[in-house]
PDB file with SEQRES, HELIX, SHEET and CRYST1 records, atoms N, CA, C and O in Angstrom:
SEQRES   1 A   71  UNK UNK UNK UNK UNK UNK UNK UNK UNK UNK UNK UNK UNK          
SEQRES   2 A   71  UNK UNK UNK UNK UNK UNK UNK UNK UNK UNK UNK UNK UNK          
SEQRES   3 A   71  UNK UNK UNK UNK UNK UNK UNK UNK UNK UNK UNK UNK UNK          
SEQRES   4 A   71  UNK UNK UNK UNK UNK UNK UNK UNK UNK UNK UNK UNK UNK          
SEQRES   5 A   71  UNK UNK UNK UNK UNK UNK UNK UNK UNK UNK UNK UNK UNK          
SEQRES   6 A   71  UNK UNK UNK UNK UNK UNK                                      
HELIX    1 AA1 UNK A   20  UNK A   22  5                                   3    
HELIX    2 AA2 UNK A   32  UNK A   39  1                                   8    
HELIX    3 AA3 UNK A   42  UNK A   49  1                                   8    
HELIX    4 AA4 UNK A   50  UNK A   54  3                                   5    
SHEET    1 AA1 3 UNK A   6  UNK A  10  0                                        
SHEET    2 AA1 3 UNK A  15  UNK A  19 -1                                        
SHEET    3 AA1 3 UNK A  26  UNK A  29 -1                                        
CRYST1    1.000    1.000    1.000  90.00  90.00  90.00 P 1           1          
ATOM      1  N   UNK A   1      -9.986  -1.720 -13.809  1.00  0.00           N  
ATOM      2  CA  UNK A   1      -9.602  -1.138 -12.554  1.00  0.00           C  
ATOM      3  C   UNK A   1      -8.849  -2.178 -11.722  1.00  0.00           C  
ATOM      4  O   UNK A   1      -9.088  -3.334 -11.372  1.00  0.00           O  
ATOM      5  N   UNK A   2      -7.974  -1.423 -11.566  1.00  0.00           N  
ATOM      6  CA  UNK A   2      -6.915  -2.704 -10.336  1.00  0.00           C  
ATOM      7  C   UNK A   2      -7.136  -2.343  -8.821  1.00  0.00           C  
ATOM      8  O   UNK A   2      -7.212  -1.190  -8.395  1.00  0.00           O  
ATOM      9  N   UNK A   3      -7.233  -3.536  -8.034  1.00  0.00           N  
ATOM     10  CA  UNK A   3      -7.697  -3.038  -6.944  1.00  0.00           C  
ATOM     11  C   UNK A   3      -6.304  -3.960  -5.937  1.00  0.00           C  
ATOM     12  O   UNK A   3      -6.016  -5.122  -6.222  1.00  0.00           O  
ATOM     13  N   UNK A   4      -5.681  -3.289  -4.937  1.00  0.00           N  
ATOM     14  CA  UNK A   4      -4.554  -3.593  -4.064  1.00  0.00           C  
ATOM     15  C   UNK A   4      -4.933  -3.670  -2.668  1.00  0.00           C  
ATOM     16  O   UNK A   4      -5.894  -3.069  -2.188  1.00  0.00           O  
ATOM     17  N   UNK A   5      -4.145  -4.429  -2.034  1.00  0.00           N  
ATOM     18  CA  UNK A   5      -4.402  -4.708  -0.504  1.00  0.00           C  
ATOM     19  C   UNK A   5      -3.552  -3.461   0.276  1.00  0.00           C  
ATOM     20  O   UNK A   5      -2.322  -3.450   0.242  1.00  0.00           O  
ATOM     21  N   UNK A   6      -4.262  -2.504   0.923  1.00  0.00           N  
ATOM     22  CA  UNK A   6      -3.505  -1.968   1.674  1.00  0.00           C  
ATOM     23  C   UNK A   6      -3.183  -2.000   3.195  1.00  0.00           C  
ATOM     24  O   UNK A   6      -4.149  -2.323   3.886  1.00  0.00           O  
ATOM     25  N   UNK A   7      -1.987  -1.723   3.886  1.00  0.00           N  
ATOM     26  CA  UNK A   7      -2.052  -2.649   5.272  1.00  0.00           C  
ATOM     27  C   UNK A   7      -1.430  -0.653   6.134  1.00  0.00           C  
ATOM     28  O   UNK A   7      -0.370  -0.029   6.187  1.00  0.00           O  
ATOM     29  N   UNK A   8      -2.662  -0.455   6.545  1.00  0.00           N  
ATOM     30  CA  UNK A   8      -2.041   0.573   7.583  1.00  0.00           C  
ATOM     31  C   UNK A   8      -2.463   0.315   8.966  1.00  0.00           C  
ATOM     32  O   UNK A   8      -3.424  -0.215   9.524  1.00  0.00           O  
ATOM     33  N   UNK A   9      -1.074   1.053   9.387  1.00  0.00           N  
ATOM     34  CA  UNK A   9      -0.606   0.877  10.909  1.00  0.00           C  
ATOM     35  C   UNK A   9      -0.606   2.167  11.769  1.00  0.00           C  
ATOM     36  O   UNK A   9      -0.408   3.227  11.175  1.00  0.00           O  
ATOM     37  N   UNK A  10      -0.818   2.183  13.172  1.00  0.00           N  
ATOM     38  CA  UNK A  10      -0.501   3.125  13.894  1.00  0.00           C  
ATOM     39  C   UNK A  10       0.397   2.959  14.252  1.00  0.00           C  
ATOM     40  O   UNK A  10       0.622   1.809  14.630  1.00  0.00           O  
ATOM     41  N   UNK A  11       1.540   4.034  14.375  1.00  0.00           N  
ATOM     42  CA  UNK A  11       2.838   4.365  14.857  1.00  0.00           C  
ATOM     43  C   UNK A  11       2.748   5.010  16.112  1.00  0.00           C  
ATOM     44  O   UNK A  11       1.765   5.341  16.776  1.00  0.00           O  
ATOM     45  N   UNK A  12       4.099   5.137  16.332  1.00  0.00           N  
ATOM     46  CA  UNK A  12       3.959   6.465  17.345  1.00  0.00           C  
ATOM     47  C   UNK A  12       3.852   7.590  17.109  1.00  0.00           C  
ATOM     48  O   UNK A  12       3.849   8.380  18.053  1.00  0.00           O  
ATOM     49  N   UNK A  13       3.746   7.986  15.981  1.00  0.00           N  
ATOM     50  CA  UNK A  13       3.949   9.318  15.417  1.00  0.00           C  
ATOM     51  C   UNK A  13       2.716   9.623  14.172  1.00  0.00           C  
ATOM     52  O   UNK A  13       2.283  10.589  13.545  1.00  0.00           O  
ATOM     53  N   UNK A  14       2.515   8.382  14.256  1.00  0.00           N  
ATOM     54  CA  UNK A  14       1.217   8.649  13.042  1.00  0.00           C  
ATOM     55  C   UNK A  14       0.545   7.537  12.408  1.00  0.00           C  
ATOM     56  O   UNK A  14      -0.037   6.765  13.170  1.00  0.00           O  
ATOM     57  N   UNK A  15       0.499   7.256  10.946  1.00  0.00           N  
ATOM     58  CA  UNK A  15       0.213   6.312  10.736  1.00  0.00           C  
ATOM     59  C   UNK A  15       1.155   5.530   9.373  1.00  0.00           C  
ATOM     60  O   UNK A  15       1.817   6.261   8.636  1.00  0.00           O  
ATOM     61  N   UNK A  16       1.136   4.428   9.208  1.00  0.00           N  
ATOM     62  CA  UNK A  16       2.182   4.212   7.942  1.00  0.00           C  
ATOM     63  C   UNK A  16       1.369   2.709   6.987  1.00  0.00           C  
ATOM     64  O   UNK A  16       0.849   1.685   7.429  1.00  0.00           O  
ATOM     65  N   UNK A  17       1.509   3.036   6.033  1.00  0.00           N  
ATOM     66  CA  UNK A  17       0.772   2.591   5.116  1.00  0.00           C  
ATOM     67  C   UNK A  17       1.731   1.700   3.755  1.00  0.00           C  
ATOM     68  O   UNK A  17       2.524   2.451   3.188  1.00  0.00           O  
ATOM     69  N   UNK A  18       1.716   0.508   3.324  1.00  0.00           N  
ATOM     70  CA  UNK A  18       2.355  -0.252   2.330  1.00  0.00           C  
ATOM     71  C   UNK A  18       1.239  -1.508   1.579  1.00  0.00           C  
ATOM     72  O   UNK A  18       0.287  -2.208   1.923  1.00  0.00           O  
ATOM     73  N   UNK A  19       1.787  -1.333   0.778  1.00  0.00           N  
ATOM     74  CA  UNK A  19       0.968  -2.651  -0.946  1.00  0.00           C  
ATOM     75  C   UNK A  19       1.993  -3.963  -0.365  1.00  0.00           C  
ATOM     76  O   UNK A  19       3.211  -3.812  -0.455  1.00  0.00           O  
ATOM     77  N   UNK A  20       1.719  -4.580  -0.079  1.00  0.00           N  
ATOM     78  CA  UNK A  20       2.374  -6.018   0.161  1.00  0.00           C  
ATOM     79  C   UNK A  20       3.099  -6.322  -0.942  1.00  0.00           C  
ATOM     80  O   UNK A  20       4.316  -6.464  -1.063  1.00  0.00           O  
ATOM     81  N   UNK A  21       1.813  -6.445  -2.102  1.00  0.00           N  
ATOM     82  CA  UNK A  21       2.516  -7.152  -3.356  1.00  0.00           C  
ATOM     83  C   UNK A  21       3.007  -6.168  -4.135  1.00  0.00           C  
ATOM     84  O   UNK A  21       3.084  -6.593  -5.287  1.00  0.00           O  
ATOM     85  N   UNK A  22       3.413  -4.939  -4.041  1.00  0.00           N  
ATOM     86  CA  UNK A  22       4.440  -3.993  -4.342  1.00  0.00           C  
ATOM     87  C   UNK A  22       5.544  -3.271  -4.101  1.00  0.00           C  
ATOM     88  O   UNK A  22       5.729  -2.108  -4.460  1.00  0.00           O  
ATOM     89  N   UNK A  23       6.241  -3.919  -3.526  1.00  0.00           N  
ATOM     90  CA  UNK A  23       7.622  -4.073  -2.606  1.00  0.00           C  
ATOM     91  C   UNK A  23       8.070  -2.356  -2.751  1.00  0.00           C  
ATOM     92  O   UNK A  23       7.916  -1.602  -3.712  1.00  0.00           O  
ATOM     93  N   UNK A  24       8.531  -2.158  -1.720  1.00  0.00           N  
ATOM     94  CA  UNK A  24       8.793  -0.767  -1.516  1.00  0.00           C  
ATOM     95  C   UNK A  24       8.085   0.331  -1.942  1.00  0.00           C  
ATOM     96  O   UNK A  24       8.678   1.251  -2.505  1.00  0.00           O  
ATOM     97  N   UNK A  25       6.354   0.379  -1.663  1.00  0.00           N  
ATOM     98  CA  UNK A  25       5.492   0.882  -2.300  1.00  0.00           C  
ATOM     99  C   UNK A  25       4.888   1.025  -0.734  1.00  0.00           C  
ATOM    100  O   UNK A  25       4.261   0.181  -0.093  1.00  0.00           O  
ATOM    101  N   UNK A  26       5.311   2.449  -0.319  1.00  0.00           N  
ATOM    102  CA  UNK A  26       4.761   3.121   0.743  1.00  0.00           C  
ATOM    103  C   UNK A  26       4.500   4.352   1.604  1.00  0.00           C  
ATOM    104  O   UNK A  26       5.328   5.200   1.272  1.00  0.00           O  
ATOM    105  N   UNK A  27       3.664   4.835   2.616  1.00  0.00           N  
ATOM    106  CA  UNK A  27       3.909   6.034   2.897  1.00  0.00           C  
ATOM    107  C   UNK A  27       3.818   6.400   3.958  1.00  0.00           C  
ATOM    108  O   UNK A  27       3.632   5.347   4.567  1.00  0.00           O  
ATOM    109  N   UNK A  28       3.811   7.524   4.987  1.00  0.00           N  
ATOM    110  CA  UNK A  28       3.996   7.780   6.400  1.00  0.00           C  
ATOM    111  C   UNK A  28       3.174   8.886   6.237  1.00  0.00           C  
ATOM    112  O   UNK A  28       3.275   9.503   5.177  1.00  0.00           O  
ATOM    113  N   UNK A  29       2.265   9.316   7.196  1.00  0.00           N  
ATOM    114  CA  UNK A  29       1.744  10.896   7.579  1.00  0.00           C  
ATOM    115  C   UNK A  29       1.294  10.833   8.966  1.00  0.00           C  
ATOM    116  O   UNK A  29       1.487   9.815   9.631  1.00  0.00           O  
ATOM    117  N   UNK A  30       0.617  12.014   9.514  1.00  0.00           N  
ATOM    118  CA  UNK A  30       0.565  12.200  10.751  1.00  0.00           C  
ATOM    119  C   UNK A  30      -1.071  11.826  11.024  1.00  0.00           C  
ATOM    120  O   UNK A  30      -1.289  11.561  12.206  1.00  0.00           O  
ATOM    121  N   UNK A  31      -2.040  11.771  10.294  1.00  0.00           N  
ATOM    122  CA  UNK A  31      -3.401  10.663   9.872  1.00  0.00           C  
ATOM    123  C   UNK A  31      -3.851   9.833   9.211  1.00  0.00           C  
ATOM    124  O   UNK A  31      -3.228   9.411   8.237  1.00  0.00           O  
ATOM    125  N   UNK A  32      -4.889   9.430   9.504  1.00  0.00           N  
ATOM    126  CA  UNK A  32      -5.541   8.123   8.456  1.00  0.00           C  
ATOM    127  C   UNK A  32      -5.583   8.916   7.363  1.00  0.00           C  
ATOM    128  O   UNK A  32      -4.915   8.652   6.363  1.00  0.00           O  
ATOM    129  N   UNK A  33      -6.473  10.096   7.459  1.00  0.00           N  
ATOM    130  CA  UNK A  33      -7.043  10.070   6.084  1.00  0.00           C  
ATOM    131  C   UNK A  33      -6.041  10.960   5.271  1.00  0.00           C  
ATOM    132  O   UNK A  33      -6.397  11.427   4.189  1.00  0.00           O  
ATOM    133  N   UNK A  34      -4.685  11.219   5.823  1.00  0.00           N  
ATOM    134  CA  UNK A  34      -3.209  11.611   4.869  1.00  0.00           C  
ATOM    135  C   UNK A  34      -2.196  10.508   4.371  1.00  0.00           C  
ATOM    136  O   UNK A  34      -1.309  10.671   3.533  1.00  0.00           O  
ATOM    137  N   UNK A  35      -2.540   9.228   5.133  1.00  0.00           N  
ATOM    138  CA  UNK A  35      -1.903   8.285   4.872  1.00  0.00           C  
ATOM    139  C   UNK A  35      -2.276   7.787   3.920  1.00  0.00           C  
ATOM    140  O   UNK A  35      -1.494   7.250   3.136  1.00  0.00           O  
ATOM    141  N   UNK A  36      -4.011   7.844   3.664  1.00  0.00           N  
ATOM    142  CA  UNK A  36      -4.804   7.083   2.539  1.00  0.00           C  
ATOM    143  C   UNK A  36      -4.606   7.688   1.486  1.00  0.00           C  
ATOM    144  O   UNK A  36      -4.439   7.004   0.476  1.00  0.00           O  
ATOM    145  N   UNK A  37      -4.556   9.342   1.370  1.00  0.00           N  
ATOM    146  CA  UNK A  37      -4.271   9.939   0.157  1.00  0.00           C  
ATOM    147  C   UNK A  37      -2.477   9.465  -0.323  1.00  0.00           C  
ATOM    148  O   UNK A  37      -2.131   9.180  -1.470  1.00  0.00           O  
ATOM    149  N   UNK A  38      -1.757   9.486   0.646  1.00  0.00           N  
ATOM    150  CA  UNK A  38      -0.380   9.560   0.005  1.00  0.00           C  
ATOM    151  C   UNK A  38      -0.187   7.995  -0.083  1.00  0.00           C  
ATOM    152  O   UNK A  38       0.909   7.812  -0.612  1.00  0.00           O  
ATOM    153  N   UNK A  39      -0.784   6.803   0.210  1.00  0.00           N  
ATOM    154  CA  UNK A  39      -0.595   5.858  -0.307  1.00  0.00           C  
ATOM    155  C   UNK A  39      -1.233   5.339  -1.929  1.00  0.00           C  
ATOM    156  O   UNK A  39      -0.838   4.466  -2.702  1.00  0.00           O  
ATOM    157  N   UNK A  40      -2.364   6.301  -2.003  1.00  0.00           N  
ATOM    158  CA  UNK A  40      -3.008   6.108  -3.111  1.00  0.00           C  
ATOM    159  C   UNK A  40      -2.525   7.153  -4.072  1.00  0.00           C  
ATOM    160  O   UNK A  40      -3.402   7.514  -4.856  1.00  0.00           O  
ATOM    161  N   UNK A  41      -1.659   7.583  -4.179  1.00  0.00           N  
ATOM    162  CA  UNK A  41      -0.686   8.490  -4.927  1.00  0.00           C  
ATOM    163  C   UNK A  41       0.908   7.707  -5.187  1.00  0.00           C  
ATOM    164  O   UNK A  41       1.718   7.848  -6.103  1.00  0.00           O  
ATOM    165  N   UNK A  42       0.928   6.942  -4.096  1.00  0.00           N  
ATOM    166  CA  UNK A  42       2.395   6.488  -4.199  1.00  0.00           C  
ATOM    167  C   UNK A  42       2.050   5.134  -5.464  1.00  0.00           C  
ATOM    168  O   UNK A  42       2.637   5.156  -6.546  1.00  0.00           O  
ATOM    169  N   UNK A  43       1.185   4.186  -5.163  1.00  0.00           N  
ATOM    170  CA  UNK A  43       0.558   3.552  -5.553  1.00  0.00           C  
ATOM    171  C   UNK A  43       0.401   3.666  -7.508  1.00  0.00           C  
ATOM    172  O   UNK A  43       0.801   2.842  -8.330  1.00  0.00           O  
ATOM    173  N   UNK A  44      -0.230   4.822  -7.723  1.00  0.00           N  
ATOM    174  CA  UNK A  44       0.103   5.361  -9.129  1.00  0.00           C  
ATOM    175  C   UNK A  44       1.063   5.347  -9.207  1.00  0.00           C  
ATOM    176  O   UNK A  44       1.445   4.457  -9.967  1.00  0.00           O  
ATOM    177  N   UNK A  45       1.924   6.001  -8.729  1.00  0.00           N  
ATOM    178  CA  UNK A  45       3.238   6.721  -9.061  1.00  0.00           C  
ATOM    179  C   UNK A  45       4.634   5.146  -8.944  1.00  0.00           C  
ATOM    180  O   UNK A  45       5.806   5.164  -9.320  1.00  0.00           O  
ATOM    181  N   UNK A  46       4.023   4.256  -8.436  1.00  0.00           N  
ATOM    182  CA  UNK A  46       4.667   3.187  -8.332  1.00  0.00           C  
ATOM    183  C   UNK A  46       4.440   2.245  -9.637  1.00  0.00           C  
ATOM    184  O   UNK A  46       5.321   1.524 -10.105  1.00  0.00           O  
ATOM    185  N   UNK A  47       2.982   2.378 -10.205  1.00  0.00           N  
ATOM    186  CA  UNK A  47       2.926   1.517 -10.928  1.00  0.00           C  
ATOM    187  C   UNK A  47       3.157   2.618 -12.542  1.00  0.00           C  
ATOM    188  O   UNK A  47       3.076   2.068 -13.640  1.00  0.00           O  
ATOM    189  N   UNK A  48       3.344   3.647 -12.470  1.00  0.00           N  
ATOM    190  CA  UNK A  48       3.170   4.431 -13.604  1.00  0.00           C  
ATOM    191  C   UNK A  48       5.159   3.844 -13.618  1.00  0.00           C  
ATOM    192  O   UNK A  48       5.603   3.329 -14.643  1.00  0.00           O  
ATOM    193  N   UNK A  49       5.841   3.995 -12.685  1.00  0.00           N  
ATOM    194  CA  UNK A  49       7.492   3.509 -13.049  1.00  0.00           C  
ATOM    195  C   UNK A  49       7.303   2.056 -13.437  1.00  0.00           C  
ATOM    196  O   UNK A  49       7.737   1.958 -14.585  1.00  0.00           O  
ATOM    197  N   UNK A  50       6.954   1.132 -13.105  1.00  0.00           N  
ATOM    198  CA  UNK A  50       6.879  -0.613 -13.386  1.00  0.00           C  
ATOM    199  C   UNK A  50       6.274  -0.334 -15.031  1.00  0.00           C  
ATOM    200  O   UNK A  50       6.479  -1.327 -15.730  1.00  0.00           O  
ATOM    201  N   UNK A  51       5.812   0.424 -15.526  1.00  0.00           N  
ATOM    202  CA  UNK A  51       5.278   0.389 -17.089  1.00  0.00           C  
ATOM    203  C   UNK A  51       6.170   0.747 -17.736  1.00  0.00           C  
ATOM    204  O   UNK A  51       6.480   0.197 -18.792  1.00  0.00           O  
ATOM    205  N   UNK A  52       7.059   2.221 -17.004  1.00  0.00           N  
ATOM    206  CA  UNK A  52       7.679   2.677 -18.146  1.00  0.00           C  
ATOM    207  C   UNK A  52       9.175   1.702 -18.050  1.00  0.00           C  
ATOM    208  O   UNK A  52       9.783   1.610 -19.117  1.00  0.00           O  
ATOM    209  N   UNK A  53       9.630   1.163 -17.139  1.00  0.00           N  
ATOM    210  CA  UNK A  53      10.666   0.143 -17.240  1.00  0.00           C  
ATOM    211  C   UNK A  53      10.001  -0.976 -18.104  1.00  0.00           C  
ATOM    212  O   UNK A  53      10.647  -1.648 -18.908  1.00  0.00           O  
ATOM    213  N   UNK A  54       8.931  -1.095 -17.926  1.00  0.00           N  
ATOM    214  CA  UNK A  54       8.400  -2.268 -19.222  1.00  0.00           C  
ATOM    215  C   UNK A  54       8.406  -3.861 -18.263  1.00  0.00           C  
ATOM    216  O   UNK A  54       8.642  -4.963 -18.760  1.00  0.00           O  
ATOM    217  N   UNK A  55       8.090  -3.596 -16.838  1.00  0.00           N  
ATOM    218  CA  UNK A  55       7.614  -4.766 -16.025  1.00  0.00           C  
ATOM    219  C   UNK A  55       6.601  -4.815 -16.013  1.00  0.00           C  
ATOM    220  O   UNK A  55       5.736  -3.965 -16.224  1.00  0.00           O  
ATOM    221  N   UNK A  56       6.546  -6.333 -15.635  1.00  0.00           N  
ATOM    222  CA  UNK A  56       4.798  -6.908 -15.380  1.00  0.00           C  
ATOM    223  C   UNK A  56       4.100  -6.107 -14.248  1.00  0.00           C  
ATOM    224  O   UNK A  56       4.738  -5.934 -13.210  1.00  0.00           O  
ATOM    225  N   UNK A  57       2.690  -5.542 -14.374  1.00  0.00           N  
ATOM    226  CA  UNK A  57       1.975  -5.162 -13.597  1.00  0.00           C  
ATOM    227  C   UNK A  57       1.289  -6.490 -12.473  1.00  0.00           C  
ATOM    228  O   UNK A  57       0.371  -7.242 -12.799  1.00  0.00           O  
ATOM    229  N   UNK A  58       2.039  -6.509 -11.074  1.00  0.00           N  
ATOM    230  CA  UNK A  58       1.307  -7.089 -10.361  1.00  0.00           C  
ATOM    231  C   UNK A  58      -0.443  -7.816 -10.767  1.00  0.00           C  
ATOM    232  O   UNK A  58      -0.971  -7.635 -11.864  1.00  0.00           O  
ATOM    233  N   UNK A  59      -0.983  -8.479  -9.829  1.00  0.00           N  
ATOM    234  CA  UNK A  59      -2.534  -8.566  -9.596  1.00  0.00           C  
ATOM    235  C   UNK A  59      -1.807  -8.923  -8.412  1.00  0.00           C  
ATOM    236  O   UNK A  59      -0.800  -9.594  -8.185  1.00  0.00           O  
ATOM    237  N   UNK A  60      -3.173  -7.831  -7.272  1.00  0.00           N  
ATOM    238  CA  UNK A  60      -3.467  -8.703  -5.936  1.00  0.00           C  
ATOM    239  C   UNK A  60      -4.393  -9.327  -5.647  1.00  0.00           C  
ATOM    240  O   UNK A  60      -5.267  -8.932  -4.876  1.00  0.00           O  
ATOM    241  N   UNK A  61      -4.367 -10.910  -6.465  1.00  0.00           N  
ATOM    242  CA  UNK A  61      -5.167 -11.970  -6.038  1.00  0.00           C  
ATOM    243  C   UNK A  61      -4.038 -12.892  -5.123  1.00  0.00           C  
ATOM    244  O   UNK A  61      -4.013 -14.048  -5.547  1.00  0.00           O  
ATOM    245  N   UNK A  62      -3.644 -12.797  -4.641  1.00  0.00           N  
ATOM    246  CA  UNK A  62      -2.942 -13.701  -3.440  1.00  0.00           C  
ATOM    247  C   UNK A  62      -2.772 -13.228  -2.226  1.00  0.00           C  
ATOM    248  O   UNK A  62      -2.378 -13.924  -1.290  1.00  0.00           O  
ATOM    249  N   UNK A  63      -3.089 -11.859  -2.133  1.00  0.00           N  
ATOM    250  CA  UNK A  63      -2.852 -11.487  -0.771  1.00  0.00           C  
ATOM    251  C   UNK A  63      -4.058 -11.718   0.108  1.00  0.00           C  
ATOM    252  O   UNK A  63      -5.186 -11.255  -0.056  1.00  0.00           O  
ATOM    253  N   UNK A  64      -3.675 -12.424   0.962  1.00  0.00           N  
ATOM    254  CA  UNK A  64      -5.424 -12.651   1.991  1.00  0.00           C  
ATOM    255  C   UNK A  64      -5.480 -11.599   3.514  1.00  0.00           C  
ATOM    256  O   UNK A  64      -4.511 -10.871   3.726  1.00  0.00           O  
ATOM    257  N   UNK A  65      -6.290 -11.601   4.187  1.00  0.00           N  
ATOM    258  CA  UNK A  65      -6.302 -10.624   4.675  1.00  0.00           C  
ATOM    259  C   UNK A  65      -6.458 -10.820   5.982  1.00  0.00           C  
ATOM    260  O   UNK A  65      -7.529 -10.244   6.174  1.00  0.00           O  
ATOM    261  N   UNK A  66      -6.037 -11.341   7.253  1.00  0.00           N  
ATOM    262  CA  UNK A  66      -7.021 -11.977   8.601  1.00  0.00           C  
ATOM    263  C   UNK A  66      -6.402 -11.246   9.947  1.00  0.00           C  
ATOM    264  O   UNK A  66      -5.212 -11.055  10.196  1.00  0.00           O  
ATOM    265  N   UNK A  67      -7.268 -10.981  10.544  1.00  0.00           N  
ATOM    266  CA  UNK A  67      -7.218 -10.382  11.932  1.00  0.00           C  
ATOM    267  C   UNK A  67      -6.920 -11.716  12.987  1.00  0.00           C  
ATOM    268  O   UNK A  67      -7.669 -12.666  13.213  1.00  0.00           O  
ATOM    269  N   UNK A  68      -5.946 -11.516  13.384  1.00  0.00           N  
ATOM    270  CA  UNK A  68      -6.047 -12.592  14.679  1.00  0.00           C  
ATOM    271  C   UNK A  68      -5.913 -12.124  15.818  1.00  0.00           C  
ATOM    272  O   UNK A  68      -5.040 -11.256  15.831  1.00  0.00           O  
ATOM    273  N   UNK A  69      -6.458 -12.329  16.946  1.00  0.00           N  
ATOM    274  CA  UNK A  69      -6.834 -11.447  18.492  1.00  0.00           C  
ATOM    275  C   UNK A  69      -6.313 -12.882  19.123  1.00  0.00           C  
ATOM    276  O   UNK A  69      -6.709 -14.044  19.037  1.00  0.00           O  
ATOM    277  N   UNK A  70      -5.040 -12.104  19.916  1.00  0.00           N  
ATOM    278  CA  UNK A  70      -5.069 -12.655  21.165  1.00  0.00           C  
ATOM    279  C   UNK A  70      -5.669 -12.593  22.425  1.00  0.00           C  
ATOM    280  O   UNK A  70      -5.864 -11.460  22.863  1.00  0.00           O  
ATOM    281  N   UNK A  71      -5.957 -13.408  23.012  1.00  0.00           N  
ATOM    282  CA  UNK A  71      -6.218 -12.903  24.862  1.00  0.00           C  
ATOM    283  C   UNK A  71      -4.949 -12.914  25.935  1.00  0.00           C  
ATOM    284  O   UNK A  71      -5.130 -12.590  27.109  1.00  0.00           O  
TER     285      UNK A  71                                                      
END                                                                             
């Protein structure tokens, strides 16, 4: 099982969702929990094309993850 960093955002319009270490691997909807399904669909559907071109399948062991709060 491969497991990916996902980074979603609130927009103005909704929410938008991308794989860091899968470059142009992303999605937009009008909730969280439509953003989570269509990123975890794009996600397949991203890595099911990187096989059949016959590229290396990523690992996301380098992506780290940190919240920083300003005052």
């Amino acid at each position: 099982m491969r497991k990916y960093t996902v980074i979603i955002e609130k927009t103005s319009d909704g929410y938008c969702a991308s794989v860091p270490v899968l470059p142009g691997c992303a999605a937009m909807a009008d909730t969280k929990k439509e953003v989570e399904q269509l990123i975890y669909e794009a996600i397949l559907f991203h890595l099911e094309g990187m096989e059949q071109e016959g590229l290396p399948i990523p690992e996301d062991n380098e992506t780290e993850v940190e919240t920083l709060v300003f005052a």
